[in-house]
C-alpha positions in Angstrom: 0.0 0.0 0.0 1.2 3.5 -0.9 -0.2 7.1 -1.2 -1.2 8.1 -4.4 1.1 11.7 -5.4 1.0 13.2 -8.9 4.5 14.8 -10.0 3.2 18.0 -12.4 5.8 19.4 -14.7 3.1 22.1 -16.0 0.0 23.8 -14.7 -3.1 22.3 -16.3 -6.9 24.0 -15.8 -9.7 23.9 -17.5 -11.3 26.4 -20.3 -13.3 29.2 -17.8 -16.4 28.2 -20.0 -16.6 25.0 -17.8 -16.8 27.6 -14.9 -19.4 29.7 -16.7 -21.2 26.8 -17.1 -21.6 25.9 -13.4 -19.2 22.7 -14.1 -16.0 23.4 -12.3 -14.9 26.3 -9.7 -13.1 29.5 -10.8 -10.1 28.2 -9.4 -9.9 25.2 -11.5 -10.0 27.0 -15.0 -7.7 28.9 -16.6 -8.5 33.3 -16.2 -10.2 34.5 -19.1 -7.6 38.0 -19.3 -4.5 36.5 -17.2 -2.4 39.2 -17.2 1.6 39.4 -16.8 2.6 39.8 -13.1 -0.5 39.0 -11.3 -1.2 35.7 -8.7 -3.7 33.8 -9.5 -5.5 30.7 -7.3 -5.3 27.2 -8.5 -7.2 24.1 -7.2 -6.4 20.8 -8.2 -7.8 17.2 -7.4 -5.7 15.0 -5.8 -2.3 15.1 -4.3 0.2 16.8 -6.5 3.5 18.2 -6.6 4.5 21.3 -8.4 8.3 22.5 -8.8 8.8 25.6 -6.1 12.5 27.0 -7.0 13.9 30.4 -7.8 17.3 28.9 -9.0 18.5 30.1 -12.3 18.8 25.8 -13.3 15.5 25.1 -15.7 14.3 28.6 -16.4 14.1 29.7 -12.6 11.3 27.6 -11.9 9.0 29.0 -14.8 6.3 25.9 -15.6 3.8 25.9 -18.5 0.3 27.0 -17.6 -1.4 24.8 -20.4 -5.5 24.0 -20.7 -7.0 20.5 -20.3 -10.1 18.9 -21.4 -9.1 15.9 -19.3 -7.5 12.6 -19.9 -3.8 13.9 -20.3 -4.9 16.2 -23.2 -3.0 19.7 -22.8 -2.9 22.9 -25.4 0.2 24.0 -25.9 1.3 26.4 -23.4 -1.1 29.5 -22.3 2.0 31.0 -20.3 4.7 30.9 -18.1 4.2 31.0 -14.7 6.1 30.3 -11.5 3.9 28.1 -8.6 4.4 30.6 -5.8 2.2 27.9 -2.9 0.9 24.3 -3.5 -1.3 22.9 -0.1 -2.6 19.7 0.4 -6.2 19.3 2.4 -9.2 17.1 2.4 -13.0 18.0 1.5 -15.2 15.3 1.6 -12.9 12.7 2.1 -10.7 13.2 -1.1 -7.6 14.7 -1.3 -7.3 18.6 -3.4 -4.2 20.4 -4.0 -4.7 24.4 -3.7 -2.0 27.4 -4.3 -1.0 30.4 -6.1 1.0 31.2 -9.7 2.4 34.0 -10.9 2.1 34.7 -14.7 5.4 35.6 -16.1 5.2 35.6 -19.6 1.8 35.4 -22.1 1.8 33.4 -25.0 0.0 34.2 -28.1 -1.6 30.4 -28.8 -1.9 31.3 -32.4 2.3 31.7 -32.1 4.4 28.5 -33.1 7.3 29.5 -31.3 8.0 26.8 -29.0 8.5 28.8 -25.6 9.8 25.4 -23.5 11.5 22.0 -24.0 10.3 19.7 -21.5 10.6 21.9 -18.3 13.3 23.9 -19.3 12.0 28.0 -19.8 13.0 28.9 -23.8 
C-alpha cells in the first residue's frame, strides 16, 4: 500500500467556460484575461507536486500554464508561470491540491514559437 502523489511538470486548468457553465470552480480554470505579473488561485484534485524553485537551473522555476479537457490532453502552453504555494487538504474525504501562480510571460496560442522544451524556460 502506498499514497497516491502526482508529480506535475506544467499547470493544467480547465477552459473558464466549464466555470461559466456551473461545471467546475473558478479556481480550477484557466482566467479568461491573465495578465503578466498577477497571482492567481489554482485548485487541483488529488495530491500533487509542483516545482517551487527560484534557481537560475530550468528557467528559474518557470512551468507551462497549459489548458486541459481531461485525460492527459493539454494545449500548448497558455504562459509561463512560477507556482508561488501548492497545499494539500481534504473536503469530503478526497484529497485537493490548492495554491497560487504567478504569470510571467503570455503566450500568443496562435504563435508557433516553442517557448519550453520539456521543463526547461525557452
Amino acid at each position: 500500500m502506498g499514497i497516491l502523489v502526482e508529480f506535475n511538470p506544467d499547470l493544467a486548468l480547465r477552459d473558464i467556460s466549464e466555470y461559466e457553465k456551473g461545471r467546475r470552480q473558478k479556481e480550477e480554470c484557466v482566467p479568461k484575461n491573465i495578465k503578466k505579473g498577477e497571482i492567481y488561485n489554482f485548485l487541483k484534485k488529488g495530491q500533487r507536486l509542483y516545482w517551487l524553485s527560484d534557481s537560475s537551473f530550468w528557467g528559474n522555476g518557470q512551468l507551462p500554464l497549459c489548458k486541459t479537457s481531461g485525460g492527459e490532453k493539454l494545449s500548448r502552453p497558455l504562459a509561463s508561470i512560477k507556482i508561488l504555494e501548492a497545499t494539500h487538504f481534504l473536503k469530503e474525504g478526497e484529497c485537493y491540491t490548492k495554491g497560487k501562480y504567478k504569470a510571467i510571460d503570455i503566450f500568443d496560442e496562435q504563435d508557433p514559437k516553442i517557448n519550453f522544451e520539456a521543463c526547461k524556460r525557452i
